[in-house]
C-alpha positions in Angstrom: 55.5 68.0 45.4 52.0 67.5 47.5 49.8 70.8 47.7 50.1 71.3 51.7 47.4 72.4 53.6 47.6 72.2 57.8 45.0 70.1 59.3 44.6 71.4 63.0 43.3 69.7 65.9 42.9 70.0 69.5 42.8 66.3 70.3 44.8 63.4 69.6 41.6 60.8 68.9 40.5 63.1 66.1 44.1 62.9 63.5 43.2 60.1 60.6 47.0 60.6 59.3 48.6 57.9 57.9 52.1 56.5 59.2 52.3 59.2 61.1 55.6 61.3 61.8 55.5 62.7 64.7 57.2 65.3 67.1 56.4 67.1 70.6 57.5 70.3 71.5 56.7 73.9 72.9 58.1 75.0 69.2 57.9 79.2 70.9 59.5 80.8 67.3 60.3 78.1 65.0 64.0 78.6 64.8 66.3 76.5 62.9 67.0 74.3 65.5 63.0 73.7 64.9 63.4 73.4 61.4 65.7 70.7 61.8 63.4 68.5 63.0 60.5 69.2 60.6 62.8 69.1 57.7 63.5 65.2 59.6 60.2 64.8 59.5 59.2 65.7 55.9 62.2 63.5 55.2 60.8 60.1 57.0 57.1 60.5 55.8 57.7 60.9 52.1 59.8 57.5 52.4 57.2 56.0 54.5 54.1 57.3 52.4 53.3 58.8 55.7 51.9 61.8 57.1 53.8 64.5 59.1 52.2 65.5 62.9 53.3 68.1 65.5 52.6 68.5 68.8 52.3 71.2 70.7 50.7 73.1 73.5 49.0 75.9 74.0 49.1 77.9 76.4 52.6 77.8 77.1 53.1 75.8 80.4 54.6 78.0 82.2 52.1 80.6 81.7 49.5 78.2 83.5 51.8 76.6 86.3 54.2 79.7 87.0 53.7 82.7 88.9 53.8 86.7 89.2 57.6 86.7 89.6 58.2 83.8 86.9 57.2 86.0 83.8 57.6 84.4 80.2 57.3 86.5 77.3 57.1 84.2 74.0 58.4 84.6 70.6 55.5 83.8 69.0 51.4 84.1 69.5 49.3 81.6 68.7 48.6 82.3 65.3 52.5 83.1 64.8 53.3 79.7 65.8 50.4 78.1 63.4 51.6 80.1 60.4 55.3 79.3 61.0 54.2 75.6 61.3 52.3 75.7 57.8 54.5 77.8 55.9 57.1 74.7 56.5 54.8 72.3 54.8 53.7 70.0 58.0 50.7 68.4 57.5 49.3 68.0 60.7 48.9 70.3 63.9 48.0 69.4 67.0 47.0 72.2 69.9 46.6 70.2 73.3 45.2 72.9 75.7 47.6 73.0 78.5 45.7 72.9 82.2 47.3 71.6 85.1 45.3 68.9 85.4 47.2 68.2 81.7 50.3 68.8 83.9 49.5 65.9 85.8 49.3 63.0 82.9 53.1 61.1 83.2 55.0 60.6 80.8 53.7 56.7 80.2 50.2 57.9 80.2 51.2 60.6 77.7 52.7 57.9 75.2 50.5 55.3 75.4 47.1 57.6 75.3 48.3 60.1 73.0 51.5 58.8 70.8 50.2 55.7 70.4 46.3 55.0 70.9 45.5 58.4 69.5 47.9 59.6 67.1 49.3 55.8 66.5 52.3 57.3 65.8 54.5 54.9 63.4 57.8 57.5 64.2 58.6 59.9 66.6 61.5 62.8 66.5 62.4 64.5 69.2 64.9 67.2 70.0 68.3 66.9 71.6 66.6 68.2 75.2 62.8 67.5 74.9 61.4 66.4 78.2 57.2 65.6 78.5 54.7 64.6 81.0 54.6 65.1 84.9 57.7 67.3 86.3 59.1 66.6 82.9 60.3 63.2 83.6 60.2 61.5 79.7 62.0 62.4 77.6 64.3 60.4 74.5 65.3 57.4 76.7 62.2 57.0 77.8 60.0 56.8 74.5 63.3 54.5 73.3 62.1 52.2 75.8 58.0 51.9 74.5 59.7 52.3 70.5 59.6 48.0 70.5 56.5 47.7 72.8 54.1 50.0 71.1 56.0 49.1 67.3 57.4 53.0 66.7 61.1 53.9 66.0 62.4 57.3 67.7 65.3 59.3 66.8 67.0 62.3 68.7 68.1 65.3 66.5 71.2 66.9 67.9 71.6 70.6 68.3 72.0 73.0 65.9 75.2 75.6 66.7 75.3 78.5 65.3 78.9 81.1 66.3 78.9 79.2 69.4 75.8 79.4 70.5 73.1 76.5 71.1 69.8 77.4 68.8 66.8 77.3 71.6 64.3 79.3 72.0 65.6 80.6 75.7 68.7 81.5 74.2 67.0 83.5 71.4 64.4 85.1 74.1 67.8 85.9 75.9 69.8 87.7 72.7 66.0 89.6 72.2 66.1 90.7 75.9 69.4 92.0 75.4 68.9 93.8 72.0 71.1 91.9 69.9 69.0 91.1 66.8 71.3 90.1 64.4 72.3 86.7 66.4 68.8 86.1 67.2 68.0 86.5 63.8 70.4 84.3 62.3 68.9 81.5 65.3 65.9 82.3 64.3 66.4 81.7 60.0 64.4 84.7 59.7 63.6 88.3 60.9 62.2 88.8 64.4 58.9 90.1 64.0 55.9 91.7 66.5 52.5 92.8 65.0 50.2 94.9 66.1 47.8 98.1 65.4 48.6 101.7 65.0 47.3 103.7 67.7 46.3 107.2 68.4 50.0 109.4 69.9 50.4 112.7 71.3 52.1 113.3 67.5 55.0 114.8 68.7 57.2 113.0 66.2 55.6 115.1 63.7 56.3 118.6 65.5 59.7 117.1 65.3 59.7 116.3 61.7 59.9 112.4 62.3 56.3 111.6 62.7 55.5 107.8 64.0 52.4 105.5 64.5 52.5 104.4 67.4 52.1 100.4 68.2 49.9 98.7 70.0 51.0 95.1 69.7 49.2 91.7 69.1 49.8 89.0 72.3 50.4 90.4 76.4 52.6 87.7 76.6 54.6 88.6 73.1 58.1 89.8 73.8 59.5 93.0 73.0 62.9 93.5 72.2 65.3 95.9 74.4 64.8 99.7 74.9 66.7 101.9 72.2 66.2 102.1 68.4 66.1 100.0 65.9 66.3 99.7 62.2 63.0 98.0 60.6 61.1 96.6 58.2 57.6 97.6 58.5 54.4 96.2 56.4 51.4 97.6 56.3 48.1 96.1 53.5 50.6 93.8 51.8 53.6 96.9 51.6 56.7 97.0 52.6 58.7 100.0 54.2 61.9 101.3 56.1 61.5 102.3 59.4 63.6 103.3 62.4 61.6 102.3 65.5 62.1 103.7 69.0 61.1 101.1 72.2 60.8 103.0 75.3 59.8 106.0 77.2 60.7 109.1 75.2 62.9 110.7 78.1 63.7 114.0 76.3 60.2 114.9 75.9 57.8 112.8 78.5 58.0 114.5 81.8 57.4 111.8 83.5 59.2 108.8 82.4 57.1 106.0 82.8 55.0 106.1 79.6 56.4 103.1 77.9 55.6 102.8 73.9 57.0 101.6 70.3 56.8 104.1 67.9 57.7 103.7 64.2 58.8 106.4 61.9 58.3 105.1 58.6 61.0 106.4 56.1 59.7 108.6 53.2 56.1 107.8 54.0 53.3 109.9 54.6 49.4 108.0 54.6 47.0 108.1 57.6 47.6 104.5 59.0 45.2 105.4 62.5 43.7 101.7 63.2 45.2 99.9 60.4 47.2 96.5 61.1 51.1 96.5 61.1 54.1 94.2 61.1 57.7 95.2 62.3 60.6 93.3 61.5 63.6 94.0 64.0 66.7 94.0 61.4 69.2 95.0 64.2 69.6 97.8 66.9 71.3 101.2 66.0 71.6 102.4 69.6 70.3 103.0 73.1 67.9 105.3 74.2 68.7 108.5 75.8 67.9 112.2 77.3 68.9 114.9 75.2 69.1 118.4 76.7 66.6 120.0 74.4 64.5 118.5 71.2 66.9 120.1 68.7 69.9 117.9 70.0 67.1 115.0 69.8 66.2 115.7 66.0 70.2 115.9 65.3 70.4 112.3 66.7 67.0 111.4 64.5 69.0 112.5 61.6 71.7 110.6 62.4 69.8 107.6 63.1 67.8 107.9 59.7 71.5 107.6 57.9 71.9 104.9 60.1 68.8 102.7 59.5 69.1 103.5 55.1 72.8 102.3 55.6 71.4 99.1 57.6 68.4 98.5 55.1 70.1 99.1 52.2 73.0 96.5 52.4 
């Protein structure tokens, strides 16, 4: 087995791969409907002797041609997305910077400038819904049609289905929106994950006897799961932790509830972390967030919740 190491690029004139494999795609959180493809890919390229490529974008389109009221929050940053990509053993990335004068090449001028005089693609994998170029117009039918002109073969992959649901990354953005981690989870192959640095609190976890290190996180456009508490894994300097996490505004003790924040409270733990780097993983939900009438009916519920989160963690 080859040594991989990702060879990035932010043009298609500058990849020297050979044969190359390639697929396009937004590829927001590498989910397994993701992996499908790349595992296609590594498949076709060690029986060609070629190399694998993926295209991409950056930033997300609709983050350049939406507007105020078409917000997209993205399951993965930039460097999220490249360390997905590598840890599945691709050899090549390719970053085109999205404008919208990039918005503007059709989907012709996209295959014949970039698939094929640039990359010279020798395959090409798609996904069972990719569309490209202007107002998304190619897609599979159309690269079929260039396959024999330019001398590439494409293929199609077909969904993945996981309890009925189609693996994409809207769908998964969806299940995240609506707190249900363990089906986003399973559609993503791996735990949903937001990182980020500790920042200074009002430490009133600690007055309660749950303190928390509160989260600034990495990426404004990085989504955040639902309001209410979670059970987590947390790392911090190559460790790894329990936690039970709390998304939202602290309505029992914030007298004004708009002060929205993620706070962790990191099971039998007790280190200054103040300005260090942390990673959360979102195992699943325990429960919604809500006003008690006074804090010792809120550190019952903690209690409760810590049960909760070993009990989760543990299985």
């Amino acid at each position: 087995m080859k040594n991989n190491q990702l060879k990035i690029y932010q043009d298609a004139n500058s990849v020297k791969a050979i044969n190359p494999v390639v697929t396009i795609g937004i590829f927001d959180g590498i989910h397994l409907g993701h992996i499908k493809i790349l595992e296609r890919l590594k498949k076709i390229a060690s029986r060609t002797g070629g190399e694998t490529v993926v295209v991409t974008l950056w930033p997300h389109p609709r983050l350049v041609l939406g507007n105020s009221r078409d917000e997209i929050h993205l399951l993965s940053t930039l460097d999220e997305k490249i360390g997905l990509i590598e840890k599945s053993g691709i050899d090549n990335m390719i970053i085109l910077p999205f404008t919208r004068d990039f918005a503007d090449i059709s989907y012709d001028e996209f295959i014949r400038n970039y698939l094929v005089d640039g990359i010279k693609a020798k395959s090409i994998i798609v996904g069972y819904n990719h569309h490209f170029g202007k107002d998304r117009k190619g897609g599979f039918e159309q690269l079929k049609v260039n396959a024999d002109k330019f001398g590439f073969s494409v293929e199609r992959q077909t969904p993945v289905i996981i309890e009925n649901k189609t693996v994409s990354s809207s769908v998964i953005r969806q299940l995240i929106m609506d707190g249900d981690m363990v089906l986003a989870n399973k559609l993503l192959g791996y735990y949903y994950a937001v990182k980020g640095k500790v920042i200074e609190g009002k430490r009133i976890g600690k007055q309660l006897g749950f303190p928390t290190a509160n989260i600034g996180v990495n990426g404004e456009n990085k989504l955040i799961p639902f309001t209410g508490v979670y059970a987590v894994k947390v790392e911090i300097e190559n460790r790894w932790h329990n936690g039970m996490l709390n998304i939202g505004v602290r309505p029992t003790i914030e007298e004004q509830v708009h002060n929205f924040t993620i706070e962790v409270h990191i099971l039998d733990f007790n280190e200054d972390i103040y300005g260090k780097d942390i990673r959360l993983q979102f195992v699943e939900r325990i429960r919604d967030e809500k006003k008690f009438n006074n804090a010792d009916e809120l550190i019952e519920q903690l209690k409760r919740d810590r049960i909760e989160t070993n009990l989760i963690l543990g299985k």
